[in-house]
Structure formats: structure tokens, C-alpha cells
C-alpha positions as YAML, in Angstrom:
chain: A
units: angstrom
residues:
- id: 1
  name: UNK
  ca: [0.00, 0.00, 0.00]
- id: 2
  name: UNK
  ca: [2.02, 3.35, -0.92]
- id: 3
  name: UNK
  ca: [2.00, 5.80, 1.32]
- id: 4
  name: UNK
  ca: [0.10, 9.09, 1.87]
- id: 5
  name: UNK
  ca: [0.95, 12.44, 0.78]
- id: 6
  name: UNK
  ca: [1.39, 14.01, 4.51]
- id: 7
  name: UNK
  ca: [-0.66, 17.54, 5.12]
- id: 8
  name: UNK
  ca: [1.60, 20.34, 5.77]
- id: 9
  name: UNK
  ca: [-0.67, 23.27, 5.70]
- id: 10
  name: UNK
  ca: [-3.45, 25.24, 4.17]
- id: 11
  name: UNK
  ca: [-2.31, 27.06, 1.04]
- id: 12
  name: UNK
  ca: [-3.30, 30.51, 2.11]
- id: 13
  name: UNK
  ca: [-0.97, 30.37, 5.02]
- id: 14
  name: UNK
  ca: [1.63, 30.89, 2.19]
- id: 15
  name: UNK
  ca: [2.20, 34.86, 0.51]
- id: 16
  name: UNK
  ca: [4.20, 34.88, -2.57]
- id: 17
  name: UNK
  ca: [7.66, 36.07, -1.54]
- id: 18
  name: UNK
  ca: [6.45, 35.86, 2.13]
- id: 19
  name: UNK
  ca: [6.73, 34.16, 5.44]
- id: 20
  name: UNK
  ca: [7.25, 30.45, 5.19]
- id: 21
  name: UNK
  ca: [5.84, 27.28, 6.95]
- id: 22
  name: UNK
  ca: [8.04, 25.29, 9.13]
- id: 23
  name: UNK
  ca: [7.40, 21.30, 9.76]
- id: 24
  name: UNK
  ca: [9.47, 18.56, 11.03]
- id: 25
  name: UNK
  ca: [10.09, 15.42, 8.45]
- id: 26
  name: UNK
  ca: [12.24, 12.56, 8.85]
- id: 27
  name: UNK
  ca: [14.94, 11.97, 6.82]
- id: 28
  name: UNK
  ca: [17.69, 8.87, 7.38]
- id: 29
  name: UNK
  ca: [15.59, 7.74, 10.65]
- id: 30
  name: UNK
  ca: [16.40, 11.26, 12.40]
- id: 31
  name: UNK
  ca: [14.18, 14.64, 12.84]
- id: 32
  name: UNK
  ca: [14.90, 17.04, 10.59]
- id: 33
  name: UNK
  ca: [13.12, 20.59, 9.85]
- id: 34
  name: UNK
  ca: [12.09, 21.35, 6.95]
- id: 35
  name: UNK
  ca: [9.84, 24.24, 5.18]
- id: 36
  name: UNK
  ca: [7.54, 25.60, 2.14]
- id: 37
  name: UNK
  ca: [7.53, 28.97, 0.45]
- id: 38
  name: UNK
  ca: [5.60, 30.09, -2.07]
- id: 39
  name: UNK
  ca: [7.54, 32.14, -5.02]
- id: 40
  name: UNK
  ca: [5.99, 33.39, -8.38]
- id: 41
  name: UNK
  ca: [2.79, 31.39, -7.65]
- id: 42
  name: UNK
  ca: [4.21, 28.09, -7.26]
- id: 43
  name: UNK
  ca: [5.19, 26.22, -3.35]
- id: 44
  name: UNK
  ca: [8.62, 24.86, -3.02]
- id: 45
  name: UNK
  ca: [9.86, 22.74, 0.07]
- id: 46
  name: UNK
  ca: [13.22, 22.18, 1.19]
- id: 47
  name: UNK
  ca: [15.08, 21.25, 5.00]
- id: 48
  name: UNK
  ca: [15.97, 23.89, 6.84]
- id: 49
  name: UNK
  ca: [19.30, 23.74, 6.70]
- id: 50
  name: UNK
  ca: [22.25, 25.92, 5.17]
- id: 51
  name: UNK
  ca: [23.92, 24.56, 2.32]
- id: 52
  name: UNK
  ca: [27.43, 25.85, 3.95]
- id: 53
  name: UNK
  ca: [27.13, 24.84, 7.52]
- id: 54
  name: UNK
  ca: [24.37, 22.58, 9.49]
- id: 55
  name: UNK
  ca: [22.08, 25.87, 10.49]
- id: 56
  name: UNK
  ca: [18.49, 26.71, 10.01]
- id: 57
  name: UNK
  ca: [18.08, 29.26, 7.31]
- id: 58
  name: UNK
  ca: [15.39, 31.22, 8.84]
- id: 59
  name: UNK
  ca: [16.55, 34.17, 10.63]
- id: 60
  name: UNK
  ca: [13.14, 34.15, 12.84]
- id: 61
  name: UNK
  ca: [10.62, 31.59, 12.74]
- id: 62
  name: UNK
  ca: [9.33, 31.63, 9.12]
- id: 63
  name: UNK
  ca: [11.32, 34.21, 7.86]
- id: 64
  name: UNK
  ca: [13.32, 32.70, 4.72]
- id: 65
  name: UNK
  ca: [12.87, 35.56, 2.37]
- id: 66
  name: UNK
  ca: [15.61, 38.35, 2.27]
- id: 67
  name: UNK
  ca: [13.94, 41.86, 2.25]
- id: 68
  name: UNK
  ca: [13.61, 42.47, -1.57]
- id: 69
  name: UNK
  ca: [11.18, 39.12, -1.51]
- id: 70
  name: UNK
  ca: [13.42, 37.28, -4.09]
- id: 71
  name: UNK
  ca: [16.21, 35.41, -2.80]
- id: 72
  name: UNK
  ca: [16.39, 32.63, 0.14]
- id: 73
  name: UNK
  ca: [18.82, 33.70, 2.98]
- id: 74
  name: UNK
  ca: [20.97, 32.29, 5.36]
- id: 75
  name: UNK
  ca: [20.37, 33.85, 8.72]
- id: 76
  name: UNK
  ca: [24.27, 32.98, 10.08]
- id: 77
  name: UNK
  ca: [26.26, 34.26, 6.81]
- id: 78
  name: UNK
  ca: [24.21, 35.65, 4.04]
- id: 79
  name: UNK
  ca: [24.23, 32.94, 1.72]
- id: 80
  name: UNK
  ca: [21.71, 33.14, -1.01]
- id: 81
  name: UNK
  ca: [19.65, 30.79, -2.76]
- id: 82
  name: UNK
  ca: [17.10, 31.03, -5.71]
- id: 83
  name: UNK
  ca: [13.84, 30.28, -4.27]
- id: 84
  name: UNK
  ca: [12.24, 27.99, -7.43]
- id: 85
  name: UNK
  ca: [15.73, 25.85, -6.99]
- id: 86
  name: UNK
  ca: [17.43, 26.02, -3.84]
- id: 87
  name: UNK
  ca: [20.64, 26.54, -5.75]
- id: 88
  name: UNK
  ca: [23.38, 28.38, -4.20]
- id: 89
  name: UNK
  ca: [23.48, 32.03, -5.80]
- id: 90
  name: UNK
  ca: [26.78, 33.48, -3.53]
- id: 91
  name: UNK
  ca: [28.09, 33.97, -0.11]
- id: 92
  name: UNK
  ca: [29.77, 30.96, 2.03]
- id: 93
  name: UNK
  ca: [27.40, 28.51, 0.73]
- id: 94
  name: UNK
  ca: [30.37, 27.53, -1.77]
- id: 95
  name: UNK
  ca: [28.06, 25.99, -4.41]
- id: 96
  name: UNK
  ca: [26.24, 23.87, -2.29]
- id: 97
  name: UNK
  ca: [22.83, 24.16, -2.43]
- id: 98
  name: UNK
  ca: [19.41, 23.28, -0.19]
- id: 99
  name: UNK
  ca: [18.21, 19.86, -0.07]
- id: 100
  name: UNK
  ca: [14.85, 20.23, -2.28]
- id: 101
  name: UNK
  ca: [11.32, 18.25, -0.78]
- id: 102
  name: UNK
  ca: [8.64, 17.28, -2.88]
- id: 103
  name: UNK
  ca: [5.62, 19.06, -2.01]
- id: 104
  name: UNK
  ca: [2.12, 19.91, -3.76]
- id: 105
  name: UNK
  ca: [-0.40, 21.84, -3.91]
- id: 106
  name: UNK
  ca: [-4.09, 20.71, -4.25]
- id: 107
  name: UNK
  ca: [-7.54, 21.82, -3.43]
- id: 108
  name: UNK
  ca: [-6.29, 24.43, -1.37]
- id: 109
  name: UNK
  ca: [-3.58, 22.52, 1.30]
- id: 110
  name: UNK
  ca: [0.16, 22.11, 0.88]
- id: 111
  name: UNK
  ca: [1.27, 18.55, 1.12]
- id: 112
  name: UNK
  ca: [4.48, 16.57, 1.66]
- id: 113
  name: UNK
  ca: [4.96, 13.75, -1.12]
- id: 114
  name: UNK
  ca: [5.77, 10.72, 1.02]
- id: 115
  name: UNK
  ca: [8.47, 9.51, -1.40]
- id: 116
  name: UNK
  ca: [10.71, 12.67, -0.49]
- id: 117
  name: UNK
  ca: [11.14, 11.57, 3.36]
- id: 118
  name: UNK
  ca: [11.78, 8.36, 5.13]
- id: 119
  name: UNK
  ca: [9.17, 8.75, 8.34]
...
């Protein structure tokens, strides 16, 4: 029997270029935190962790947007990341980029694809 897409939250909790959702996940049998944006329109989910150094992104709870509403930022160094990718776009992150999670969108709730996490 395959598994069910988890519910993560309702889809107007997320503003374009706004405050993100956090959630926990599991990934290799541990906790990990995780999140979903919305950016032109579309949700994207990723962990919540810094492509550079093992640190949450968010600078305060929800807050992964830097102010212009276009780029993902790390709160600890300033590392940037395109929002639609998690791809590092400069600062410290040297490259490496944020671990992506499959998420969708449908009939108005944000859900976690269960093939994207382990738990």
C-alpha cells in the first residue's frame, strides 16, 4: 500500500515572496526541519538547513525571504539561494545548495509527497 501524501498546511498560510511554513520530516531515521515557500505562484519545500554549515536558514521563525522578496537567505552568513531551486546564488554557501522536498499543492492545502522523506 504506498503511502500518503502528509498535510503540511493550508495554502493561504503561504504569501508569494512571504513568510514560510516550518514542519518537522524525517529523513535517514532522524528529525529534521524542513519548510515551504511560495515564489511566483508556485510552493517549493526544502530542509531547513544551510547549504554551507548545518544551520536553520530562517533568521526568525518563518522568515526565509531576504527583504527584496526574491532570494532565500541564510540567517548565520548571508548565503543566497534562488527560491524555485534552492541553488546556491553566492556567499559561504560555496556551491552547495538546499536539499529540495517534494511538495504539492491541491484543493487548497500544501502537502508533503511521502516519497521525499523516510518517516
Amino acid at each position: 500500500m504506498a503511502a500518503a501524501a502528509r498535510l503540511i498546511c493550508a495554502s493561504e498560510a503561504l504569501v508569494d515572496g512571504g513568510k514560510g511554513v516550518r514542519f518537522a520530516t524525517t529523513r535517514h531515521g532522524c528529525d529534521e526541519q524542513a519548510f515551504v515557500i511560495r515564489f511566483r505562484g508556485r510552493v517549493y519545500g526544502y530542509y531547513n538547513e544551510c547549504g554551507h554549515i548545518p544551520a536553520e536558514l530562517d533568521w526568525l521563525p518563518g522568515e526565509f525571504f531576504d527583504d527584496s522578496g526574491l532570494y532565500l537567505i541564510c540567517s548565520i552568513h548571508g548565503a543566497l539561494y534562488a527560491p524555485e531551486t534552492g541553488r546556491c546564488l553566492g556567499g559561504r554557501c560555496q556551491g552547495k545548495g538546499l536539499k529540495p522536498l517534494q511538495v504539492r499543492e491541491f484543493e487548497g492545502n500544501i502537502y508533503l509527497e511521502p516519497e521525499s522523506h523516510d518517516g
